[in-house]
C-alpha positions as CSV (number, residue, x, y, z in Angstrom):
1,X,113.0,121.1,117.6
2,X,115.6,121.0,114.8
3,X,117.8,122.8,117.1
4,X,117.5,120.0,119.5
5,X,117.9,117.5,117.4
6,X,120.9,119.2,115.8
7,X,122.6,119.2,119.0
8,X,122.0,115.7,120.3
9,X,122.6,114.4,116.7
10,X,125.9,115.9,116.7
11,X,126.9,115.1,120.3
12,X,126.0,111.4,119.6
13,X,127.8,111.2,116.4
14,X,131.0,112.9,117.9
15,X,131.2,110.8,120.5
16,X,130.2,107.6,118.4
17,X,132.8,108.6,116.0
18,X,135.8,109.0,118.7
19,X,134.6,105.6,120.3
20,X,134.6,103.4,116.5
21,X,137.8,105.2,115.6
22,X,139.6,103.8,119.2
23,X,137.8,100.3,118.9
24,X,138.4,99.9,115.1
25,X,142.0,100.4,116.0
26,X,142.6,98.1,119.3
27,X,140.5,95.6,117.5
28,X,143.0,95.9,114.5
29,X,146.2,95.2,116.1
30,X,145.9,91.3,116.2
31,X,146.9,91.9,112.6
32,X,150.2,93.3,113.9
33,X,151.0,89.7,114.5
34,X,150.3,88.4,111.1
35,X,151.7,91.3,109.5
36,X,155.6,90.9,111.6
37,X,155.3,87.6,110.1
38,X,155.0,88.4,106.6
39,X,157.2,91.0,106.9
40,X,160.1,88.5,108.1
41,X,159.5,85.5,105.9
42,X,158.3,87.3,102.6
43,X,158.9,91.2,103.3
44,X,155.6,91.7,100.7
45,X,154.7,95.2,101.2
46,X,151.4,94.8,99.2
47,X,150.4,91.6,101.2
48,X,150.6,93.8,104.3
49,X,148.6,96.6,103.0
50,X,146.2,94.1,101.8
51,X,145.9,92.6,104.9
52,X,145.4,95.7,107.0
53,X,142.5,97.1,104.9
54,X,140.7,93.5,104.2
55,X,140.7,93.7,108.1
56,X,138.8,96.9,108.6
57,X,134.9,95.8,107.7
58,X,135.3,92.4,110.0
59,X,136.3,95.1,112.4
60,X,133.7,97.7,111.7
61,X,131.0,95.1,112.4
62,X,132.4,94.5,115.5
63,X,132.7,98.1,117.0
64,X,129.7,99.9,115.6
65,X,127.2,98.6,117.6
66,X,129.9,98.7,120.8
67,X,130.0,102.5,119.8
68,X,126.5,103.3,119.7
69,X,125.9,101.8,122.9
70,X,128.7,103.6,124.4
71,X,128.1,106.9,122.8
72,X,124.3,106.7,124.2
73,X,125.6,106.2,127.7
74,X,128.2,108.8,127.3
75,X,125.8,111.6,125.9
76,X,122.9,111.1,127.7
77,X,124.3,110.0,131.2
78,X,125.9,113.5,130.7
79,X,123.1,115.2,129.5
80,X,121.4,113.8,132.6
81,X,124.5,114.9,135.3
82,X,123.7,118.3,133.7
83,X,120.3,118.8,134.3
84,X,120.2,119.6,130.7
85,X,117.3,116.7,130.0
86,X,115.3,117.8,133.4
87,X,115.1,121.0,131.3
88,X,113.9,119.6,128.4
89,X,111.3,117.8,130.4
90,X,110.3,120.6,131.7
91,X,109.4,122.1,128.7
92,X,107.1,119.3,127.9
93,X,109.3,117.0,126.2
94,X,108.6,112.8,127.0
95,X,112.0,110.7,126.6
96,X,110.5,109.5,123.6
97,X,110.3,112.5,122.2
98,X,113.9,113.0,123.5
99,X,115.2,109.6,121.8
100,X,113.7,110.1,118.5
101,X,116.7,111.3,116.6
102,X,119.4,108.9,118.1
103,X,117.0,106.4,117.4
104,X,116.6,107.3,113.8
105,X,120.2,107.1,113.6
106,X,120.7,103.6,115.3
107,X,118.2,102.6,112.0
108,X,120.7,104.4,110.0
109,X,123.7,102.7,111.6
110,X,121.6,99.4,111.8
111,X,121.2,99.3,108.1
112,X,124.9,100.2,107.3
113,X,126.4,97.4,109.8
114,X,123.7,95.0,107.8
115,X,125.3,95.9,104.6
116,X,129.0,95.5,106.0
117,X,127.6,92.1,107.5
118,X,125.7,90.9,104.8
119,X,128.7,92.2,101.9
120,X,131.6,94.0,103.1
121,X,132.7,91.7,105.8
122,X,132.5,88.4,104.0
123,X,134.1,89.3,100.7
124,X,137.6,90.8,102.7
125,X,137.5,87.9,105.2
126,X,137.6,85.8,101.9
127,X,140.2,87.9,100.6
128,X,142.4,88.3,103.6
129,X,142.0,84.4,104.1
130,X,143.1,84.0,100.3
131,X,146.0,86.6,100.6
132,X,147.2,84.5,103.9
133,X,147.2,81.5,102.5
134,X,148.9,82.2,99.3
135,X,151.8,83.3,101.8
136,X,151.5,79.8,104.2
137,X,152.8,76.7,103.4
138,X,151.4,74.5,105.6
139,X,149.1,71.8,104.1
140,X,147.7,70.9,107.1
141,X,145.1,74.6,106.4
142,X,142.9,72.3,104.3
143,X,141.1,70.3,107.1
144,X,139.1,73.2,108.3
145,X,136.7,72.7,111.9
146,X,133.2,72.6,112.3
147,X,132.0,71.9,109.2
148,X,132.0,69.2,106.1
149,X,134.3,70.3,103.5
150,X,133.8,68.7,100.2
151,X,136.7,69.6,98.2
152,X,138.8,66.9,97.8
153,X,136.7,64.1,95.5
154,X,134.7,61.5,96.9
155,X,135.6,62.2,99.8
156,X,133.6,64.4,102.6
157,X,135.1,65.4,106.2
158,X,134.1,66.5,109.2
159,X,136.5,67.4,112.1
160,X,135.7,68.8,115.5
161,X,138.6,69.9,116.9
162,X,142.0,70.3,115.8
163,X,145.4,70.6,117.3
164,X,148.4,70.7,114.6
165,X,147.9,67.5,113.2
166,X,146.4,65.9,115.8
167,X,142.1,65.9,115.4
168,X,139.1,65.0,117.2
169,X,135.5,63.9,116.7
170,X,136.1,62.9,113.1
171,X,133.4,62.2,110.6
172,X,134.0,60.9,106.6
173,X,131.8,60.0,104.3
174,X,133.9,58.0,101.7
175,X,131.9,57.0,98.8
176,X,135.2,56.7,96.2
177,X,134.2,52.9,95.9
178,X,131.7,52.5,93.4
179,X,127.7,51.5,94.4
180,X,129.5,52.6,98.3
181,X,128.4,55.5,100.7
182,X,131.3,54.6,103.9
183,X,130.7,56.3,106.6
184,X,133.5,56.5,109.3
185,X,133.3,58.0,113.1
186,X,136.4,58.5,114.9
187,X,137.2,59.7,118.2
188,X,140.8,61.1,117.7
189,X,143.4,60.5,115.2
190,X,146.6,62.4,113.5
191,X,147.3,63.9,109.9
192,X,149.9,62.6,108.2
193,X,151.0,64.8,105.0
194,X,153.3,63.2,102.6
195,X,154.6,64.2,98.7
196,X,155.6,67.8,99.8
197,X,152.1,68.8,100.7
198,X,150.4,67.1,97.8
199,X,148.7,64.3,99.6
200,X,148.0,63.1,103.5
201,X,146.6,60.1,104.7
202,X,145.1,59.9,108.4
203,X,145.5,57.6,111.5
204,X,142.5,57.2,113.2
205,X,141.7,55.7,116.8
206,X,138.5,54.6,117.9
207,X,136.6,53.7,114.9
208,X,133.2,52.8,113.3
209,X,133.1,51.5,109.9
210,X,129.6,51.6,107.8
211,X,129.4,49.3,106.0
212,X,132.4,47.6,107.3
213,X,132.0,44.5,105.6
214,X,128.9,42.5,104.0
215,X,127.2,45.6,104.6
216,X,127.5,45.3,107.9
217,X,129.0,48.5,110.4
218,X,132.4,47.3,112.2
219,X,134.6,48.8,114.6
220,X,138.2,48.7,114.9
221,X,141.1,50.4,116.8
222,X,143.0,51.8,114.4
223,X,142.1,52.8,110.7
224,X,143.9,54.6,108.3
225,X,142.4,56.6,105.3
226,X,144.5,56.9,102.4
227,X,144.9,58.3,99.1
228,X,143.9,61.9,99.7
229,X,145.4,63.8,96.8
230,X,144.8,67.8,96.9
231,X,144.1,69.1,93.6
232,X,145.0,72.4,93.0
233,X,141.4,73.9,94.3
234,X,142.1,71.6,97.5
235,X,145.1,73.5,98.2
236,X,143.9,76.8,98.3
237,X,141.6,78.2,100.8
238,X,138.5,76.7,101.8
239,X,135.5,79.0,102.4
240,X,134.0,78.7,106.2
241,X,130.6,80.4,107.2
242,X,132.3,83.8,107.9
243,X,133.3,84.0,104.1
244,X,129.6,83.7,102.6
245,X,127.2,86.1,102.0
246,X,123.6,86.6,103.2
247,X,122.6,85.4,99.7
248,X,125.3,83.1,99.0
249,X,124.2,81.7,103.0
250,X,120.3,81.8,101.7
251,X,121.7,79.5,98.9
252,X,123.4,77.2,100.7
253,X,120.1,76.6,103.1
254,X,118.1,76.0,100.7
255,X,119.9,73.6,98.5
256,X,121.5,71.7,101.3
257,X,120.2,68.6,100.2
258,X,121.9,69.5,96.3
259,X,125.0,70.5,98.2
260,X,125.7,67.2,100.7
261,X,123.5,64.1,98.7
262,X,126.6,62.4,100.9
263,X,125.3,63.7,104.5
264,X,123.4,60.7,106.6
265,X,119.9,62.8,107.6
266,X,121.5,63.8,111.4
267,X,124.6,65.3,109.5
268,X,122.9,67.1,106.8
269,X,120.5,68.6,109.7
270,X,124.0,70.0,111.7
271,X,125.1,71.0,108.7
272,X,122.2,73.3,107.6
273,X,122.4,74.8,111.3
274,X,126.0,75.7,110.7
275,X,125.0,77.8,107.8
276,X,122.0,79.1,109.8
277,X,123.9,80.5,112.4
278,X,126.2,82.1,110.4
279,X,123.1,83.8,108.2
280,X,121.2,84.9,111.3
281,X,124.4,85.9,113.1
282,X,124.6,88.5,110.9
283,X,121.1,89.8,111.5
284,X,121.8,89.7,115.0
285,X,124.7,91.9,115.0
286,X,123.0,94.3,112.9
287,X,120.1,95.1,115.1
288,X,122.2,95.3,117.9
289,X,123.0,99.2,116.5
290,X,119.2,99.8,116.9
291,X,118.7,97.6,119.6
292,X,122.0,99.3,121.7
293,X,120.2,102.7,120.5
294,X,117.0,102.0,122.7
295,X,118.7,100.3,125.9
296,X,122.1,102.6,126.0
297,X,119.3,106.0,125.8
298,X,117.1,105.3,129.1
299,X,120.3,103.8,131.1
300,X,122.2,106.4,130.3
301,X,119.5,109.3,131.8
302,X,119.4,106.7,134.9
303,X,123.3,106.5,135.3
304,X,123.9,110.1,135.6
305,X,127.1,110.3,135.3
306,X,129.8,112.4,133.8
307,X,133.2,110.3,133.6
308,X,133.5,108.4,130.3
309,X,135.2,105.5,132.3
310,X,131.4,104.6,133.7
311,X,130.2,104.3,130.0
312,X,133.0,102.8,128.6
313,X,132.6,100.0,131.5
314,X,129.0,99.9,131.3
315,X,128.7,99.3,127.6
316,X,131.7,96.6,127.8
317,X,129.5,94.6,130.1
318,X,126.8,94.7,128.0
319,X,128.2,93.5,124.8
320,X,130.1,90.9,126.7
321,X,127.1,89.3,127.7
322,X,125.6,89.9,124.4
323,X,128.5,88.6,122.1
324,X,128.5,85.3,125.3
325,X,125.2,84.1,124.2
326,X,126.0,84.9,120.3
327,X,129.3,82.4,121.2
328,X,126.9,80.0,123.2
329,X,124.8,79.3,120.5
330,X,127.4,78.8,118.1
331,X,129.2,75.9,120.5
332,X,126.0,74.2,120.1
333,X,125.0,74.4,116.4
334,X,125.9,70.7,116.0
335,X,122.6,70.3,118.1
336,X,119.6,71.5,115.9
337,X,117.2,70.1,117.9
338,X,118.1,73.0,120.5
339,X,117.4,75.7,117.4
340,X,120.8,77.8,118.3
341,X,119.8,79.6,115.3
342,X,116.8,81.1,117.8
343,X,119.2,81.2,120.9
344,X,121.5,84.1,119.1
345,X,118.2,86.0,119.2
346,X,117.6,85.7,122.9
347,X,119.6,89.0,123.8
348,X,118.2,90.7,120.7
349,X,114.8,90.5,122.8
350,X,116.1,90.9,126.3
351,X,117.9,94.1,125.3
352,X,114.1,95.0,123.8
353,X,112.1,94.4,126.9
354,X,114.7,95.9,129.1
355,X,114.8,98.9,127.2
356,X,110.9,99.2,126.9
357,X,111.2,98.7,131.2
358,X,113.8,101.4,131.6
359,X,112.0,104.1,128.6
360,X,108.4,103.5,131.0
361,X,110.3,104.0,134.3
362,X,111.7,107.2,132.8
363,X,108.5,108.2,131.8
């Protein structure tokens, strides 16, 4: 038995270690990009060796659990086209008994991408983010989307959608008049930076104005809010979901309330869903390694085939579904009362029961 589990150990390891060295490095080159551009405007050879290996954990978390999956279709759709696990069978062997030690090594991997998720990868998205923007020079980096950033005093913001300097689905709760909480809702509307970067003002169309006047809510065309001066925090980088921790994400759940006083009860709701996402996202994408372990096993002894291309394709439409309904759930996380925090675990389960299905059928 330690022979067999010797060799299918080191044929799945081989092949998982070929596939995460190829997908590391396509996934990598979108910092080509980034990295021409520093080259031309600053020529910083640190800043682009910085850059390069801040990128590898976001990466890794990304193309571990595609390599286990297509490593198990690989090995054991060739094991199966040789006849090698019929043999095995024969010799009174179940395809559990088979599985065992990939499976124990898609724990392995399982808890190593949950360490890279839960520490690695925030911390050098963080630090790449900082080493960018310390190279940029373009104010407009400060109104972040998708979630209410709290930086600049008094004043908290919500944006939607942004396009340059033109925004959508605007929220701002302005509370720099004493005894006031102003809350104002904006359809569209356009940055305006002034002072060489050091303050902005915006335009905003299609408005509603709480309290607008005798305490009463008003709307208007066009409003403009004004005196937005970025202190020298505000001008740095402002951390998004992918920057935090697990713990530092626990944290921010839990003393939401301490975090946004500001938030109408609707707003602080969306705005604890943001962060839950983000902290079961990277559960998720963890248990994919263990999960990909028991699906890719059985699918691979019922592919059968030899040519890599099958397992490469196989595997891509997998996680493509997969990483769809991770995305899905993230467009909606504005919506708490659909629990997208619960939707990312949908093909956590499905790739659970199908496997189960496919390991009885073998059977």
């Amino acid at each position: 038995m330690k022979v067999l589990n010797r060799y299918l150990l080191g044929s799945f390891f081989q092949s998982f270690a070929i596939c995460l060295t190829v997908i590391t490095f396509v996934t990598s080159l979108g910092m080509l990009f980034k990295v021409v551009e520093v080259l031309a405007k600053f020529g910083s050879g640190g800043a682009i060796a910085s850059l390069f290996l801040l990128r590898i954990p976001e990466a890794l978390s990304f193309g571990i659990p595609l390599s286990v999956l297509t490593a198990c279709l690989l090995v054991f759709g060739r094991l199966s086209a040789d006849g090698e696990t019929t043999a095995m069978r024969a010799c009174g062997l179940s395809v559990f008994r088979i599985a065992r030690a990939p499976l124990l090594a898609g724990l392995a991997l399982m808890l190593g991408c949950f360490y890279i998720n839960a520490e690695l990868a925030p911390r050098a998205h963080f630090q790449r983010k900082v080493v960018t923007r310390s190279l940029e020079r373009d104010p407009l980096r400060f109104f972040i989307t998708g979630q209410f950033v709290s930086v600049i005093p008094d004043l908290d913001f919500y944006i939607g959608k942004k396009d340059g300097s033109n925004i959508t689905d605007v929220i701002i709760y302005d509370h720099r008049e004493p005894g006031v909480r102003r809350m104002i809702r904006a359809e569209s509307g356009q940055i305006a930076v002034i002072n060489d970067g050091r303050s902005a003002f915006l335009n905003l169309k299609g408005v509603r104005i709480d309290p607008f006047w005798n305490d009463q809510p008003g709307y208007a065309e066009t409003y403009t809010v004004s005196g937005i001066e970025f202190n020298e925090g505000a001008r740095g980088y402002t951390r998004r979901s992918d920057d935090y921790t697990v713990s530092d994400l626990i944290g921010r759940v839990r003393r939401i309330d301490e975090l946004y006083p500001h938030l109408e009860g609707a707003d602080r709701a969306a705005q604890r869903m943001y962060f839950m996402v983000a902290l079961q996202k990277r559960f998720v994408f963890s248990v994919f390694c263990l999960g990909f372990v028991f699906l890719g096993v059985p699918l691979g002894l019922k592919a059968q085939r030899k040519e890599s291309s099958a397992g490469i394709g196989i595997s891509l439409c997998i996680i493509t579904l997969c990483y769809a309904a991770v995305i899905a759930a993230e467009t909606v996380q504005r919506r708490p009362e659909l629990r997208p925090d619960l939707i990312m675990w949908l093909p956590v389960a499905v790739i659970f029961v199908l496997g189960g299905l496919l390991f009885a059928k073998a059977e």
